[in-house]
ZAMARGU-4260 file (C-alpha; in steps of 0.2 Angstrom, whole numbers, plus 5000, padded with zeros to 4 digits):
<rodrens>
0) 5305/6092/4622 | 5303/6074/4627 | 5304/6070/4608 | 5319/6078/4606 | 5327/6072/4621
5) 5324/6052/4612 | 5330/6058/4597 | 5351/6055/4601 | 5346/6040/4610 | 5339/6030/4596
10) 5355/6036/4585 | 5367/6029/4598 | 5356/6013/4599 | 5360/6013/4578 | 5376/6014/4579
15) 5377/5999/4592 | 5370/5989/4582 | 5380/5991/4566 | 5396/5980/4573 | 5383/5967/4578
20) 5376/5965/4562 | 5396/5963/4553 | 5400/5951/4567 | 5384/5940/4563 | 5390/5943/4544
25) 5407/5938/4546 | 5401/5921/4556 | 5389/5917/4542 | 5404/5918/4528 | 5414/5908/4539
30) 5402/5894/4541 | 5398/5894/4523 | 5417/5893/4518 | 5420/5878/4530 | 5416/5861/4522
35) 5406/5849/4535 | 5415/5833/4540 | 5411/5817/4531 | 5405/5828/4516 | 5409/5823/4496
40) 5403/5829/4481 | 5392/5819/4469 | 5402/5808/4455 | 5397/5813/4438 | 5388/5798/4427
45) 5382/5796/4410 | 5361/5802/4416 | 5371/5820/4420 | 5377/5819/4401 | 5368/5808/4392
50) 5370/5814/4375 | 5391/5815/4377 | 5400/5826/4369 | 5400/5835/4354 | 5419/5838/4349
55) 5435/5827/4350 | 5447/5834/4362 | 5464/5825/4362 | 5482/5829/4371 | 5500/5821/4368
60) 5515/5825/4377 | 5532/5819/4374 | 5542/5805/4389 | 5563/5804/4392 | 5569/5787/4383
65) 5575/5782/4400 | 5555/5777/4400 | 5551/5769/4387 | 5554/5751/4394 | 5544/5755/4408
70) 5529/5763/4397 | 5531/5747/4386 | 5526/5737/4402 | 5514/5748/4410 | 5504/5754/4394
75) 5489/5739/4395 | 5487/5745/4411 | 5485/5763/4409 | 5473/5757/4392 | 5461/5748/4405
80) 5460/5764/4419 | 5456/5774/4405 | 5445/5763/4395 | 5432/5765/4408 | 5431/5780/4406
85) 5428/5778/4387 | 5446/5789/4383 | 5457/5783/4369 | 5477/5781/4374 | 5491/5778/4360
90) 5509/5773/4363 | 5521/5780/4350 | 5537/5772/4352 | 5546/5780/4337 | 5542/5797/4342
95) 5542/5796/4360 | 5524/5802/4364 | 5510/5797/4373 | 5492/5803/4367 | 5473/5804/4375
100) 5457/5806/4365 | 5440/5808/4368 | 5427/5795/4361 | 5410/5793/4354 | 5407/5786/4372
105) 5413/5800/4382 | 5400/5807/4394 | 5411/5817/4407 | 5419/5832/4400 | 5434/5834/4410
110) 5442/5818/4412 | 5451/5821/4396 | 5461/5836/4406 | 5462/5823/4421 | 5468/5809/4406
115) 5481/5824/4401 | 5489/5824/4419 | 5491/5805/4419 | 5504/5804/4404 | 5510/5818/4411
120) 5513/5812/4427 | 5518/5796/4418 | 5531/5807/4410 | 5540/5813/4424 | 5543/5797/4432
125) 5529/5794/4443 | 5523/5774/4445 | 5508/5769/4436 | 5502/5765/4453 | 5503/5782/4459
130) 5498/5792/4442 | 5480/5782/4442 | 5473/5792/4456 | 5471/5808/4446 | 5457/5801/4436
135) 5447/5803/4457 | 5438/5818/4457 | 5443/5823/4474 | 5462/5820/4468 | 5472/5832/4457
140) 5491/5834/4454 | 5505/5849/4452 | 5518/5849/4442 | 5533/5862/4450 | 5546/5867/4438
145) 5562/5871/4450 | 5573/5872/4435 | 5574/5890/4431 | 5572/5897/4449 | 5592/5893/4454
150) 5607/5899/4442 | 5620/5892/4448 | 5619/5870/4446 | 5629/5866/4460 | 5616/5878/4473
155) 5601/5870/4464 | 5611/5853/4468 | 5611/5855/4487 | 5595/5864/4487 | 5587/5852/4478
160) 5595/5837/4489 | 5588/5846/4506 | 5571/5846/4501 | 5574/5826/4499 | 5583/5826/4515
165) 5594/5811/4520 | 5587/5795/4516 | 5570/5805/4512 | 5565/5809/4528 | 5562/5828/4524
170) 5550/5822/4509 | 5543/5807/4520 | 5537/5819/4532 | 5530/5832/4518 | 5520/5818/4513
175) 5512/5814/4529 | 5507/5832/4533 | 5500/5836/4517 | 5493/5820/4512 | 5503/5820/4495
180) 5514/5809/4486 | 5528/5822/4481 | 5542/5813/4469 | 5558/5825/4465 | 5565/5822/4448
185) 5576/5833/4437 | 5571/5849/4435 | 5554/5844/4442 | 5544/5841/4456 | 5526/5831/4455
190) 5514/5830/4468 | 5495/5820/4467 | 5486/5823/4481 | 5470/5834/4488 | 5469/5854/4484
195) 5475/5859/4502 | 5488/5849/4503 | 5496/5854/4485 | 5495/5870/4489 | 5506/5867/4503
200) 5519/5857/4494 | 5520/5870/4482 | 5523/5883/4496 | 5537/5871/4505 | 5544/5869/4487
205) 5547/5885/4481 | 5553/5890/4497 | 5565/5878/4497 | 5572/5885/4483 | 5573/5903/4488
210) 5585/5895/4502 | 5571/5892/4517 | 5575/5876/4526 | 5561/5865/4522 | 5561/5861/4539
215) 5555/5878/4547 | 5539/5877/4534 | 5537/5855/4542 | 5536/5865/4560 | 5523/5877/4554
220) 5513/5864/4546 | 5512/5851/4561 | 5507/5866/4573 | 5492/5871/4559 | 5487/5851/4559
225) 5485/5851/4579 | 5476/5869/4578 | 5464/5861/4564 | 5458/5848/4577 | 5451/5861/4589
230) 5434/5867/4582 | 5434/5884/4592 | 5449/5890/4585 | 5442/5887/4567 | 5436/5904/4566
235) 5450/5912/4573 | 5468/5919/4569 | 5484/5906/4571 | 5496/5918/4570 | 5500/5919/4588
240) 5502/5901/4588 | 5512/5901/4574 | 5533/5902/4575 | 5539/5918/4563 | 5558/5914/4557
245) 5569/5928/4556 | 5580/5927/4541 | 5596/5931/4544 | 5604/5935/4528 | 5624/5933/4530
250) 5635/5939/4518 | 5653/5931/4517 | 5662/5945/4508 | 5677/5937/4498 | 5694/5946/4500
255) 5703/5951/4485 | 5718/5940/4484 | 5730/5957/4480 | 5726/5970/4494 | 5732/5986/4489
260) 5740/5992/4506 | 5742/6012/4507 | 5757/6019/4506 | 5763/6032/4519 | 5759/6052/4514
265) 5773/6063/4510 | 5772/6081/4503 | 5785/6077/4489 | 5781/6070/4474 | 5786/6053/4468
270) 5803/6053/4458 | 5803/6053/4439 | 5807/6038/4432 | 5823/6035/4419 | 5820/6036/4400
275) 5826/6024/4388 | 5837/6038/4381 | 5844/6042/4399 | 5848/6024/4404 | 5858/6021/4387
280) 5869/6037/4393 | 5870/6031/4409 | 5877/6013/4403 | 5885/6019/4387 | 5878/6012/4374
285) 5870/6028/4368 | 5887/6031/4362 | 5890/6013/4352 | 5888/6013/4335 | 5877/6001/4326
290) 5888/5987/4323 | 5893/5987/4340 | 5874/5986/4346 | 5873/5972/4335 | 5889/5964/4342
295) 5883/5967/4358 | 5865/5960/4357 | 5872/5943/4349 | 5884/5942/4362 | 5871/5941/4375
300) 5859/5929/4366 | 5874/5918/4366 | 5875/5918/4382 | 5858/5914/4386 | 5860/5899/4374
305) 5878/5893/4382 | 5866/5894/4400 | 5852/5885/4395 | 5862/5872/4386 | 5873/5870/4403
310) 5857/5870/4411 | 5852/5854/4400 | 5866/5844/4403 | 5866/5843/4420 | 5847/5836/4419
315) 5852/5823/4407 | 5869/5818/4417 | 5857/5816/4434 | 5851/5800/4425 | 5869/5791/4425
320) 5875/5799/4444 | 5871/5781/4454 | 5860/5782/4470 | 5870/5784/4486 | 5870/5769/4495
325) 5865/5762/4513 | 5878/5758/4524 | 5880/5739/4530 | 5871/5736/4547 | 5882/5723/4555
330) 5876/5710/4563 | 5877/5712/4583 | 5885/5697/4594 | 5875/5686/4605 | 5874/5692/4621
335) 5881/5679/4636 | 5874/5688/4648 | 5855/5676/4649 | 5862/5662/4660 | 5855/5642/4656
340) 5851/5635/4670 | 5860/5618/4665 | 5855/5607/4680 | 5836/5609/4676 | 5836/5605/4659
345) 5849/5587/4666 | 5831/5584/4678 | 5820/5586/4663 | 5830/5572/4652 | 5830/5559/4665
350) 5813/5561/4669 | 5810/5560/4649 | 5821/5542/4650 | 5812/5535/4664 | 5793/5538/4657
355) 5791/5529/4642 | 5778/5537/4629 | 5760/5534/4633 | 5765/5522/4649 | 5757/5528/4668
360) 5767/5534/4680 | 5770/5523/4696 | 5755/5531/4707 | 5743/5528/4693 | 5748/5511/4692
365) 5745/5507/4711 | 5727/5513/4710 | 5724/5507/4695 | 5727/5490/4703 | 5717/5493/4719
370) 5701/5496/4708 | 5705/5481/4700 | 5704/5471/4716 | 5687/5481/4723 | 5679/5476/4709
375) 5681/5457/4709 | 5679/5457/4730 | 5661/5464/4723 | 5657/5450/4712 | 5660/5437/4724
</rodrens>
């Protein structure tokens, strides 16, 4: 009895421990997943492949003619980064293409796809400066295509100028959350940066298209940057944390410019309308004969021609009818009424005759000639 008495004990005791064991699982996964600080893979040199590589791989892509003069200037540059690497790079001027090859010397197998991305890049208007890094291992690149996702030119215009933003800002600030350098040219956009952080440009990209405000994805990513720095909500959901953005999907309906207003009901039907035959009757012409008709008709073309001809006269006689001219403004009379205060201006000219130009007054004289006399008293 006591056996079976332990029996449902030592089931409920399994099934405790099941959940346990996932949640033991689920933290090993989520420690392997998670890449310690500080840590970077190996770089791969020639003891890793010391006998090269079998087969010549090679890529070309085509470049705008808007670059060609900066190609021209660049291409010794670009020869040097991948000369180290012992890949092979060809300008062709003619045809407008750029080419990579592998060599005889060639020891890491995938820097001819890396080599690929850097005329790519080149391509698409990126600097030299900023192209180079691809050939990092820890630095890779994404090229969007934005061209096809929006019909209508202008829409793809604006939406394409709100994920520059004003001066940039919008893109400025896509850089610095994702540690990319994103540059927006035609129908393309071209990111070099880390894994994570292109995956996100590509996110705030294509959203941008699909008419979401690259700003809402901006917010979202600075709140996930300050989550990142706390180590105990590593393993856990951000959703909470995270803002959700309803979309509010408006639609402007555009009125028809001829509304067809509803007539009011009546129980009888509309009137028939007149025949040919019946108006004819009803004006007499059915009766006429067929000279008449005739008559008839040129009569009222002639008309029409004596009207228009009136008609073109008077346009060409509005040329010689003279403009209507202004009236004269007369000149108004001086008014008397501002009195001249005569006595004044007789002061003012006797004071004029007495003072000769540039000669002192009376009273500067006089203490002219006292300082005078001071100063000789002083000498003596």
């Amino acid at each position: 009895m006591a056996s079976s008495a332990d029996e449902p004990a030592k089931v409920a005791g399994k099934g405790d421990s099941r959940p346990q064991k996932q949640k033991r699982e689920e933290q090993d996964e989520a420690e392997l997943l998670t890449v310690p600080d500080g840590w970077k893979e190996p770089a791969f040199s020639k003891e890793d492949n010391p006998r090269g590589l079998l087969e010549e791989s090679s890529f070309a892509t085509l470049f705008p003619k808007y670059r060609e003069a900066y190609l021209k200037e660049c291409w010794p540059l670009v020869q040097k980064a991948l000369n180290e690497h012992h890949v092979k790079a060809t300008l062709d001027l003619i045809e407008g293409s750029m080419t990579v090859c592998t060599t005889k010397k060639t020891f890491d197998p995938y820097i001819i796809i890396r080599a690929r991305d850097l005329i790519k890049l080149l391509a698409r208007s990126v600097s030299f400066e900023q192209a180079v890094r691809i050939l990092q291992d820890d630095v890779a690149c994404d090229i969007i295509k934005i061209g096809s996702l929006v019909r209508n030119k202008e829409r793809f215009v604006k939406r394409r100028q709100r994920l520059i933003g004003p001066k940039g800002s919008t893109l400025k600030a896509l850089e610095l959350l994702t540690n990319c350098y994103v540059m927006v040219q035609g129908n393309t956009v071209s990111a070099i940066g880390p894994f994570s952080g292109l995956k996100e440009v590509r996110k705030v990209v294509l959203d941008t298209m699909k008419n979401i405000h690259p700003i809402y994805n901006i917010k979202t990513l600075m709140i996930k940057r300050e989550l990142a720095k706390d180590s105990e909500l590593r393993s856990q959901s951000w959703e909470r944390f995270l803002p959700q953005f309803k979309h509010k999907n408006v639609n402007k309906r555009k009125e028809p410019k001829k509304k067809n207003v509803k007539k009011e009901y009546t129980p009888f039907p509309p009137p028939q309308p007149e025949s040919q035959i019946d108006k004819e009757l009803a004006s007499g012409e059915y009766f006429l004969k067929a000279n008449q008709k005739k008559r008839q008709k040129m009569e009222a073309i002639k008309a029409k021609q004596a009207e228009a001809l009136t008609k073109r006269q008077e346009e060409r006689n509005k040329a010689f009818i003279p403009p209507k001219e202004k009236p004269a403004v007369k000149p108004k009379p001086a008014s008397t009424e501002t009195k001249i205060d005569v006595a004044a201006i007789k002061e003012k000219v006797k004071k004029a005759k007495t003072k000769k130009l540039g000669a002192l007054t009376a009273e500067e004289v006089k203490l002219k000639m006292e300082a005078n006399e001071k100063k000789q008293k002083r000498k003596k």
